[in-house]
CHARMM internal coordinates of N, CA and C (Angstrom, degrees):
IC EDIT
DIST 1 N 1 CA 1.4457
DIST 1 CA 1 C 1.5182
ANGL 1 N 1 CA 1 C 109.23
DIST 1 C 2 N 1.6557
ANGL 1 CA 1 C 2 N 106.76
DIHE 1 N 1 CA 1 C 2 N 143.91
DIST 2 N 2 CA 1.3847
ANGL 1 C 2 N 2 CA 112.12
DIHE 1 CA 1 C 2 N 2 CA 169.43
DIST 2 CA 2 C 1.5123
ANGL 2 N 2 CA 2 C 115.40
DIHE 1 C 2 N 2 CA 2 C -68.23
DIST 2 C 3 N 1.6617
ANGL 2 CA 2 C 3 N 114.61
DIHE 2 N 2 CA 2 C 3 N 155.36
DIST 3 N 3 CA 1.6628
ANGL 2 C 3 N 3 CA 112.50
DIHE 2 CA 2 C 3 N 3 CA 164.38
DIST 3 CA 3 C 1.2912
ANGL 3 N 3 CA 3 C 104.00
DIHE 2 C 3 N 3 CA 3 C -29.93
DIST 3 C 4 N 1.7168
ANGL 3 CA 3 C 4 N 118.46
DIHE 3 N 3 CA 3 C 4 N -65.95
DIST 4 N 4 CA 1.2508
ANGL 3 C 4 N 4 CA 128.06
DIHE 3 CA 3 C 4 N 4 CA -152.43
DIST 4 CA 4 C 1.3801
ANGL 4 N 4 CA 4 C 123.72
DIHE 3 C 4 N 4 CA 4 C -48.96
DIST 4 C 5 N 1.5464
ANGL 4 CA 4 C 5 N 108.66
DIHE 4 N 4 CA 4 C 5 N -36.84
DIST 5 N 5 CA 1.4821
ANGL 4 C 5 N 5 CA 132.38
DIHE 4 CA 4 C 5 N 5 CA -162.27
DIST 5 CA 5 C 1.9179
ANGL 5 N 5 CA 5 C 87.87
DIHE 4 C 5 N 5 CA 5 C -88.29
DIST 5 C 6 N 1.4749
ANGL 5 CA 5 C 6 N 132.15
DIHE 5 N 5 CA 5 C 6 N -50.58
DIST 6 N 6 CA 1.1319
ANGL 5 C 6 N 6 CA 128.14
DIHE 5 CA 5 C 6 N 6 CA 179.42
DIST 6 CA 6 C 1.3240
ANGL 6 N 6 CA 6 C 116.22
DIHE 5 C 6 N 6 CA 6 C -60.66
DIST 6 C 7 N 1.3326
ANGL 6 CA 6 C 7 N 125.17
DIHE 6 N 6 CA 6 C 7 N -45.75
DIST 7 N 7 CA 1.4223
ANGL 6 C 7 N 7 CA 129.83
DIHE 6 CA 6 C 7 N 7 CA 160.72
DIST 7 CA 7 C 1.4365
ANGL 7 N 7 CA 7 C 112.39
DIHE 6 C 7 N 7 CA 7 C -44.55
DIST 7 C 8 N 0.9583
ANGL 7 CA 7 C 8 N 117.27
DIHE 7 N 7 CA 7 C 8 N -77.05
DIST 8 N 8 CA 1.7176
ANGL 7 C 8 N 8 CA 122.64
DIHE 7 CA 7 C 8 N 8 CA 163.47
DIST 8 CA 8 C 1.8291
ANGL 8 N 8 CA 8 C 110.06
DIHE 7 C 8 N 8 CA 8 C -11.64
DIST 8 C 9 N 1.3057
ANGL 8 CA 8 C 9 N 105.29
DIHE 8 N 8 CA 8 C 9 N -85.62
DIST 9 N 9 CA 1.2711
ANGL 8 C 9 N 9 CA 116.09
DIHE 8 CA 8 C 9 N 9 CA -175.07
DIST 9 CA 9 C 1.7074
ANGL 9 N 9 CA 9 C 109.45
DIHE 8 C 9 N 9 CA 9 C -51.06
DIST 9 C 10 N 1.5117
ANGL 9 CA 9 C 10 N 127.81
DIHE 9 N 9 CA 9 C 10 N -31.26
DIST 10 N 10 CA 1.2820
ANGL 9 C 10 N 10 CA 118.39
DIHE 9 CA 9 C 10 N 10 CA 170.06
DIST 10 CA 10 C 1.5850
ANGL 10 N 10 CA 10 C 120.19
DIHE 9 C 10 N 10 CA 10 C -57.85
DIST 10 C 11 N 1.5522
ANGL 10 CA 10 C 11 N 109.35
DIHE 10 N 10 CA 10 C 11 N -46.65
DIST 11 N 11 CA 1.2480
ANGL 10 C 11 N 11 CA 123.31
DIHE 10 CA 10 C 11 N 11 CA -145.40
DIST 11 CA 11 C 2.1102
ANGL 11 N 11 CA 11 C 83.09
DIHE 10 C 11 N 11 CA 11 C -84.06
DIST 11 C 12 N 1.4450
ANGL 11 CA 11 C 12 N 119.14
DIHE 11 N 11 CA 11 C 12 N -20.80
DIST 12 N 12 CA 1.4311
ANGL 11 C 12 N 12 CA 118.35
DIHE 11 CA 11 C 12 N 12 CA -168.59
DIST 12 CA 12 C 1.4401
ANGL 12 N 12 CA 12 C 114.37
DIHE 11 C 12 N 12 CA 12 C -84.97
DIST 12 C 13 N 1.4198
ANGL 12 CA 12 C 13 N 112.15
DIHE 12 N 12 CA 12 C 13 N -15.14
DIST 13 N 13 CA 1.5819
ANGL 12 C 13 N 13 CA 133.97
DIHE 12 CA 12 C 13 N 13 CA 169.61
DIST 13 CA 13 C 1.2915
ANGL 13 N 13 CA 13 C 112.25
DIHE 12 C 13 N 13 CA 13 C -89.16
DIST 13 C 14 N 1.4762
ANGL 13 CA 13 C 14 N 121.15
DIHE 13 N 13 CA 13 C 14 N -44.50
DIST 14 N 14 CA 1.6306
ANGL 13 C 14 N 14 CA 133.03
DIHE 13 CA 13 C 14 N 14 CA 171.50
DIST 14 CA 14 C 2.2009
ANGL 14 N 14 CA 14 C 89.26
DIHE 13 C 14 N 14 CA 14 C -61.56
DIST 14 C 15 N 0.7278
ANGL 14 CA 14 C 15 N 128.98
DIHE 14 N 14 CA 14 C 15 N -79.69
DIST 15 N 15 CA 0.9022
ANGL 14 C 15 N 15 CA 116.44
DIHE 14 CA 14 C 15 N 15 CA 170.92
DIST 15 CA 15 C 1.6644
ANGL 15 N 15 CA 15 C 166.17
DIHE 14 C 15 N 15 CA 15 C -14.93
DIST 15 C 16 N 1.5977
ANGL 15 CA 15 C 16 N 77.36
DIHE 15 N 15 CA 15 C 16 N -44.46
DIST 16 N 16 CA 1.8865
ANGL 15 C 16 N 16 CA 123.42
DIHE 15 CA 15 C 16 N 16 CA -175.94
DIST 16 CA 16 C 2.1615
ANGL 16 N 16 CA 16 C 102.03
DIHE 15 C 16 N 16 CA 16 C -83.73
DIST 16 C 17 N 1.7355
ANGL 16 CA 16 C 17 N 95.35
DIHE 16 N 16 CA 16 C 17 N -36.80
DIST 17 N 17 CA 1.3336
ANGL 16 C 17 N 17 CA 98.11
DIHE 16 CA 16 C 17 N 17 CA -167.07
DIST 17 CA 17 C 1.7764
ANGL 17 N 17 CA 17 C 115.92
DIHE 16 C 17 N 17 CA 17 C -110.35
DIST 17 C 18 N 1.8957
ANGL 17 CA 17 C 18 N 91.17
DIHE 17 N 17 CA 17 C 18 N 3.27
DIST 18 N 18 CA 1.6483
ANGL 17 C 18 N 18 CA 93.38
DIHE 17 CA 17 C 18 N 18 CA 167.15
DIST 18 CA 18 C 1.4605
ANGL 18 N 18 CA 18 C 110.93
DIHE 17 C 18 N 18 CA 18 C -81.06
DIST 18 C 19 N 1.9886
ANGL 18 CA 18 C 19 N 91.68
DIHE 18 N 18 CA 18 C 19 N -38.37
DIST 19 N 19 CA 1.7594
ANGL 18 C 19 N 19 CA 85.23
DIHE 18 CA 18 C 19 N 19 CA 172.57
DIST 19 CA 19 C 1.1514
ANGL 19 N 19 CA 19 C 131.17
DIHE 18 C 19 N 19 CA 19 C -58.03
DIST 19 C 20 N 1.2451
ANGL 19 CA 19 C 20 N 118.25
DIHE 19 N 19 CA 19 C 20 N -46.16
DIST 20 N 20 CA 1.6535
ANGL 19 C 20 N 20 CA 122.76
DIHE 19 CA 19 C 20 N 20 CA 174.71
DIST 20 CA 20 C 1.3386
ANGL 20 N 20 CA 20 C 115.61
DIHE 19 C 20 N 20 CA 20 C -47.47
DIST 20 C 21 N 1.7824
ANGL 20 CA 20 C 21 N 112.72
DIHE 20 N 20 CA 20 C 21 N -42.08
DIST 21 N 21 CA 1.9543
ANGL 20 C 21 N 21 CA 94.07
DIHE 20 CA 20 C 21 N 21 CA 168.58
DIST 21 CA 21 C 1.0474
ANGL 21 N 21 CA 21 C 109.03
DIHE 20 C 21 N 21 CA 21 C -85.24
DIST 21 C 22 N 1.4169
ANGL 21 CA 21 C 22 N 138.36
DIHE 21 N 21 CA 21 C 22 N -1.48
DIST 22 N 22 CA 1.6898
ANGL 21 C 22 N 22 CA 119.45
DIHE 21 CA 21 C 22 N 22 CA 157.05
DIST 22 CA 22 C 1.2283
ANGL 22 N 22 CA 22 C 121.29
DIHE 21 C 22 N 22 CA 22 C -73.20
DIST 22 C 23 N 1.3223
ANGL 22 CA 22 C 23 N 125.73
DIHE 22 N 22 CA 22 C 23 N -36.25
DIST 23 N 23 CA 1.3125
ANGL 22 C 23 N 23 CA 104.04
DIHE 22 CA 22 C 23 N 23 CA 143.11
DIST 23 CA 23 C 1.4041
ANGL 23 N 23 CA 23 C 153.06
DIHE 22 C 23 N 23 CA 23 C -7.52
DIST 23 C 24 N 1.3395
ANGL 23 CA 23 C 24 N 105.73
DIHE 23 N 23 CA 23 C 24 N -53.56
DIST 24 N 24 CA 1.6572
ANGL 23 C 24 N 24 CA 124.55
DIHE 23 CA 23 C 24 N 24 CA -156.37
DIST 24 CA 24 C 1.6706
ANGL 24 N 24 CA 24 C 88.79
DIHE 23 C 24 N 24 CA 24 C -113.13
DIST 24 C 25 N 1.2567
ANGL 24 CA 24 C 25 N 122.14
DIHE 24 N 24 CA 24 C 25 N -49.46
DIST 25 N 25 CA 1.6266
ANGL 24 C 25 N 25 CA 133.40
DIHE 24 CA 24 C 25 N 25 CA -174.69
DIST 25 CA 25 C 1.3843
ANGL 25 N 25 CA 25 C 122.83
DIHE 24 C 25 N 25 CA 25 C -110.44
DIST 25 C 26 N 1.7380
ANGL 25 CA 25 C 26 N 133.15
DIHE 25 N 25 CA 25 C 26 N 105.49
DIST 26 N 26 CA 1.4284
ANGL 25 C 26 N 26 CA 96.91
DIHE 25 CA 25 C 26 N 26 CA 166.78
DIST 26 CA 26 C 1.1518
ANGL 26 N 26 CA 26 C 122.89
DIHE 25 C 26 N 26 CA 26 C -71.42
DIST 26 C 27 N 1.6544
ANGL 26 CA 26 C 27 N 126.15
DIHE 26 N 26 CA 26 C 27 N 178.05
DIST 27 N 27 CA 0.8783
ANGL 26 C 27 N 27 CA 153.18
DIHE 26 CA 26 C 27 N 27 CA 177.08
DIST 27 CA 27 C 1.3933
ANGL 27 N 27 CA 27 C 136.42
DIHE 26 C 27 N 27 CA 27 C -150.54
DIST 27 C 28 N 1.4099
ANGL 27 CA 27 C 28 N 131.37
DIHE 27 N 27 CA 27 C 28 N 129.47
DIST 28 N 28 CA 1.1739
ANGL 27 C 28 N 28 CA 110.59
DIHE 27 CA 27 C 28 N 28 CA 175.79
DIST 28 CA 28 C 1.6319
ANGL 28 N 28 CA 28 C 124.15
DIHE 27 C 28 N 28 CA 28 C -48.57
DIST 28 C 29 N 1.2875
ANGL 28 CA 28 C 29 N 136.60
DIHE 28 N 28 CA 28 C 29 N 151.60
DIST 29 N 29 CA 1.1280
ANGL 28 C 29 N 29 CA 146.18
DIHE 28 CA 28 C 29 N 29 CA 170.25
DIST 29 CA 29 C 1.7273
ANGL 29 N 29 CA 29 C 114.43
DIHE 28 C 29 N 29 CA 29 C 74.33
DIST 29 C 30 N 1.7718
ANGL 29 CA 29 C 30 N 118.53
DIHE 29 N 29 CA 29 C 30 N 7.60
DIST 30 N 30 CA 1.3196
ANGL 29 C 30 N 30 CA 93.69
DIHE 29 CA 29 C 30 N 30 CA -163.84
DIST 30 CA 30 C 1.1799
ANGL 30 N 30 CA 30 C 96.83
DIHE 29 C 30 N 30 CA 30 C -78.65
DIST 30 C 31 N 1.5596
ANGL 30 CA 30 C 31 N 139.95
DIHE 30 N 30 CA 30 C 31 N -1.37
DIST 31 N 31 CA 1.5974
ANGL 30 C 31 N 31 CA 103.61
DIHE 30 CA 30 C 31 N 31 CA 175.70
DIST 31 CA 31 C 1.6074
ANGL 31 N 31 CA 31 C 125.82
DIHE 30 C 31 N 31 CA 31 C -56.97
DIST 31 C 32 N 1.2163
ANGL 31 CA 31 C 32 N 114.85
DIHE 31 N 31 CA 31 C 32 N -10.29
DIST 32 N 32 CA 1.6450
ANGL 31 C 32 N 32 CA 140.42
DIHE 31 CA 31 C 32 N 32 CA 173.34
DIST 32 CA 32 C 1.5477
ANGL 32 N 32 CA 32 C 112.77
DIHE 31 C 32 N 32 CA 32 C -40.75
DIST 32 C 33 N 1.9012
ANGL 32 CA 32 C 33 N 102.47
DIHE 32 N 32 CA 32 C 33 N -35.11
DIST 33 N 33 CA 1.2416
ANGL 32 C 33 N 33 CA 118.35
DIHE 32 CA 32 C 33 N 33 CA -172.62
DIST 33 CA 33 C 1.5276
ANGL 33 N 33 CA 33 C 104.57
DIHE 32 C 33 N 33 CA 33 C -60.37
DIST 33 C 34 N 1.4735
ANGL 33 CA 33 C 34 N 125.93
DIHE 33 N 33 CA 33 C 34 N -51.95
DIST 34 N 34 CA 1.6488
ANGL 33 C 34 N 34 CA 140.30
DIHE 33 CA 33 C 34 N 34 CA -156.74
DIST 34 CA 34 C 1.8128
ANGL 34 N 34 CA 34 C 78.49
DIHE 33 C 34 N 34 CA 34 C -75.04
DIST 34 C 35 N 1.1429
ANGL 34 CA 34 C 35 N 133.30
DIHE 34 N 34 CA 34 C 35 N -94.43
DIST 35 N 35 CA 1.4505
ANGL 34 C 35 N 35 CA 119.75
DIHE 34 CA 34 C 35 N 35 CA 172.57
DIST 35 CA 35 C 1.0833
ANGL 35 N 35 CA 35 C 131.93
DIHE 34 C 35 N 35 CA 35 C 3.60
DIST 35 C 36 N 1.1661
ANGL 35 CA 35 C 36 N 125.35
DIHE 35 N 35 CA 35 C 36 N -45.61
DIST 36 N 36 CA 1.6620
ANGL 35 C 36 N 36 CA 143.67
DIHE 35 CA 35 C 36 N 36 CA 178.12
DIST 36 CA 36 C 1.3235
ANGL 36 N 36 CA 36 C 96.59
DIHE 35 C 36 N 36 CA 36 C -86.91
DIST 36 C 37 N 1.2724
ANGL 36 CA 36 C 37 N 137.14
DIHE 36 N 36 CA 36 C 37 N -63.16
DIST 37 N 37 CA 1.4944
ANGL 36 C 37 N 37 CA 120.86
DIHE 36 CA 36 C 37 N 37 CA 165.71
DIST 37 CA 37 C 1.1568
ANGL 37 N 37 CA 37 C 149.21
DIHE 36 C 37 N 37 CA 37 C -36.15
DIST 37 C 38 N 1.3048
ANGL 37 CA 37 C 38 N 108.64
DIHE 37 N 37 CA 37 C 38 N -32.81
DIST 38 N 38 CA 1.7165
ANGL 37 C 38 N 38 CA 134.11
DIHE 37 CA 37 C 38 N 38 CA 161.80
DIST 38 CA 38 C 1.5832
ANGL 38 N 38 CA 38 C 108.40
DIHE 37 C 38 N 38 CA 38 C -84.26
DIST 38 C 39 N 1.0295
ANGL 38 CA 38 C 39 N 127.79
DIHE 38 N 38 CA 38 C 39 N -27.37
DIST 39 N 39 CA 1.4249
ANGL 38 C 39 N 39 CA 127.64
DIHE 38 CA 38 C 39 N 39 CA 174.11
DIST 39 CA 39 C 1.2991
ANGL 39 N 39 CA 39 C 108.67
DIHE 38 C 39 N 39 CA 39 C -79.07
DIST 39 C 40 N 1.1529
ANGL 39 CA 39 C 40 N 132.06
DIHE 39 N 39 CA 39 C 40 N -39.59
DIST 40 N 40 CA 1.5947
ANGL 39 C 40 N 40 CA 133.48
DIHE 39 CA 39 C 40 N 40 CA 149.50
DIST 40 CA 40 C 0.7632
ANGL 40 N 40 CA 40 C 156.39
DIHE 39 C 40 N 40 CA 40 C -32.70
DIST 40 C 41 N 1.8380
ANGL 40 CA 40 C 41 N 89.65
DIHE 40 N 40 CA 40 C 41 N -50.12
DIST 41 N 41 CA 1.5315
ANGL 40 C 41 N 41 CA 111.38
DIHE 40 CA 40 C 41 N 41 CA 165.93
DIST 41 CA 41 C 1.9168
ANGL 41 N 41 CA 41 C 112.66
DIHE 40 C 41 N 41 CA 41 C -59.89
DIST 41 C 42 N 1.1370
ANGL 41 CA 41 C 42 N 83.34
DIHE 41 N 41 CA 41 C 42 N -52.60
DIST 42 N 42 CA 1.8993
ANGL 41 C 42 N 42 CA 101.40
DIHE 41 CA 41 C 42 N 42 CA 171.39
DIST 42 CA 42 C 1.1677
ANGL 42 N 42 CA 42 C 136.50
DIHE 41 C 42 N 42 CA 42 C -36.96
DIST 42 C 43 N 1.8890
ANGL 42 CA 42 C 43 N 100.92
DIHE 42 N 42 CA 42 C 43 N -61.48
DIST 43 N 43 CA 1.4104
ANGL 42 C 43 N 43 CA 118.25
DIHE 42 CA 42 C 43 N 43 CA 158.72
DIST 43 CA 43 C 1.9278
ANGL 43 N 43 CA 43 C 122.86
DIHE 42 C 43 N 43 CA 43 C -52.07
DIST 43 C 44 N 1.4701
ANGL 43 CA 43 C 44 N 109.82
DIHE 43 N 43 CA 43 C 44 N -40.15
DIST 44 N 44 CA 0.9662
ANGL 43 C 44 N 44 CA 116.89
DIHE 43 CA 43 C 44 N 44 CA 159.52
DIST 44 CA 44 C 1.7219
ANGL 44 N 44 CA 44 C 117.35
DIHE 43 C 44 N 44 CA 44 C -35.97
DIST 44 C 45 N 1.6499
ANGL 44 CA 44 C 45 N 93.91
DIHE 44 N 44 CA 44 C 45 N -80.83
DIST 45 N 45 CA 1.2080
ANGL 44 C 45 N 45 CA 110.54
DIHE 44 CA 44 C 45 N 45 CA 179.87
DIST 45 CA 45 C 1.8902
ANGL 45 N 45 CA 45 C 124.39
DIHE 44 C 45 N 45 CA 45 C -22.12
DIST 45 C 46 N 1.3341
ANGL 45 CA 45 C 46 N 80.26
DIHE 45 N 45 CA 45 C 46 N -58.13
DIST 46 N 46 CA 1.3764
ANGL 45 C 46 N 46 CA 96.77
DIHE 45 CA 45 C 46 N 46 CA 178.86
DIST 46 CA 46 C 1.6940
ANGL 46 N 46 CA 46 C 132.25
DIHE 45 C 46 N 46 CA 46 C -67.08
DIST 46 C 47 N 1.3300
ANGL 46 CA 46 C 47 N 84.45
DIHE 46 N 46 CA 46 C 47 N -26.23
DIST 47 N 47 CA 1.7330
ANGL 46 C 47 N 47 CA 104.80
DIHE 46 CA 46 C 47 N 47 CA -172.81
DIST 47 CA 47 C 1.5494
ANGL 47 N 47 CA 47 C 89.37
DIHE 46 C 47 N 47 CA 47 C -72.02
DIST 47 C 48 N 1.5975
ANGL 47 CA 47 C 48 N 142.73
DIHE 47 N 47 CA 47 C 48 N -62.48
DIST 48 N 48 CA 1.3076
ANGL 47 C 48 N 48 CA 158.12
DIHE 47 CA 47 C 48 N 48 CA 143.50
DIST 48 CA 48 C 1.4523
ANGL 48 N 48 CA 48 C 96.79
DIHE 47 C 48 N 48 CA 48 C 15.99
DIST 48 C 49 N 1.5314
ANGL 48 CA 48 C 49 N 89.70
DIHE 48 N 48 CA 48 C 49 N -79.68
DIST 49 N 49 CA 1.5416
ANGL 48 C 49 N 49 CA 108.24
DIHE 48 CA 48 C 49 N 49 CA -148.63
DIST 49 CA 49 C 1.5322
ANGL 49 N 49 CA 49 C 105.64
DIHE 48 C 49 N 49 CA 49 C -61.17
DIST 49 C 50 N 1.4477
ANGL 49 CA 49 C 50 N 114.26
DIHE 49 N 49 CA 49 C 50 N -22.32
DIST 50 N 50 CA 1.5761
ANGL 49 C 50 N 50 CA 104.65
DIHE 49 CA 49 C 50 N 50 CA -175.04
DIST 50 CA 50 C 1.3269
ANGL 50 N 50 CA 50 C 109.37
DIHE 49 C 50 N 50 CA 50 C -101.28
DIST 50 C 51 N 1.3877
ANGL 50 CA 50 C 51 N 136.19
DIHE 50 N 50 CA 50 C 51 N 21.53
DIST 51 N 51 CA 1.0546
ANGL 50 C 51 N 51 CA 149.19
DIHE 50 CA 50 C 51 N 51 CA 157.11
DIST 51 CA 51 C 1.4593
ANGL 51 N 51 CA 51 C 123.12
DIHE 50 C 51 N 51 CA 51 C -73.37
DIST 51 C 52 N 1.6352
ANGL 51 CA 51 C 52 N 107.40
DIHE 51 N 51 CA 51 C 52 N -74.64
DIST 52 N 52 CA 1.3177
ANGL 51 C 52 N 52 CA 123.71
DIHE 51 CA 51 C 52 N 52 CA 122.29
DIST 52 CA 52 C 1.7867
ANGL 52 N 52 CA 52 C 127.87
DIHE 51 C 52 N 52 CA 52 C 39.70
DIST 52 C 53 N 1.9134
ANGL 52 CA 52 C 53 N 83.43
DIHE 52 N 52 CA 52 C 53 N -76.90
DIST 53 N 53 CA 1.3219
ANGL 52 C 53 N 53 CA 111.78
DIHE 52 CA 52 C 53 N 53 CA -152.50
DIST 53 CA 53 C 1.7698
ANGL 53 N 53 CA 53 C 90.55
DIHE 52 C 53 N 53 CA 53 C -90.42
DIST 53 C 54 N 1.3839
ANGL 53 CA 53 C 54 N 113.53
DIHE 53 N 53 CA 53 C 54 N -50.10
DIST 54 N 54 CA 1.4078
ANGL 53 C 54 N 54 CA 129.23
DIHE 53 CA 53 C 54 N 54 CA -169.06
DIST 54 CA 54 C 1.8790
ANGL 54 N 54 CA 54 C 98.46
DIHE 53 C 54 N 54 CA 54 C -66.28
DIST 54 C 55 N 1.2107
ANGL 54 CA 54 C 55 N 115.42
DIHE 54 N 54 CA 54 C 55 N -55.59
DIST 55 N 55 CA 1.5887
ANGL 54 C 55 N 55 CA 89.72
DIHE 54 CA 54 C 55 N 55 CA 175.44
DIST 55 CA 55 C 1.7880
ANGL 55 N 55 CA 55 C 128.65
DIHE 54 C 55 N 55 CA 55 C -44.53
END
COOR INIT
IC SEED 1 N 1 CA 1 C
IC BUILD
């Protein structure tokens, strides 16, 4: 895996498990969590795609 795609997948788990305690707890800023999820998804995406491209 690329940085990009590993970065991705961190920031989509950092993400995945802020939502889940906003859920249960508020907090200031968890809408930040859905943000981090879509930025993940992306970073993912992208990390993929330039792999992809490089073979």
């Amino acid at each position: 895996m690329y940085r990009v795609a590993v970065v991705g997948v961190v920031v989509l788990v950092l993400g995945l498990v802020g939502y889940a305690v906003g859920a249960q707890t508020a907090y200031p800023g968890r809408a930040f969590s859905v943000t981090a999820i879509m930025a993940g998804i992306g970073l993912l995406g992208l990390g993929r795609s330039e792999s992809e491209v490089a073979s």
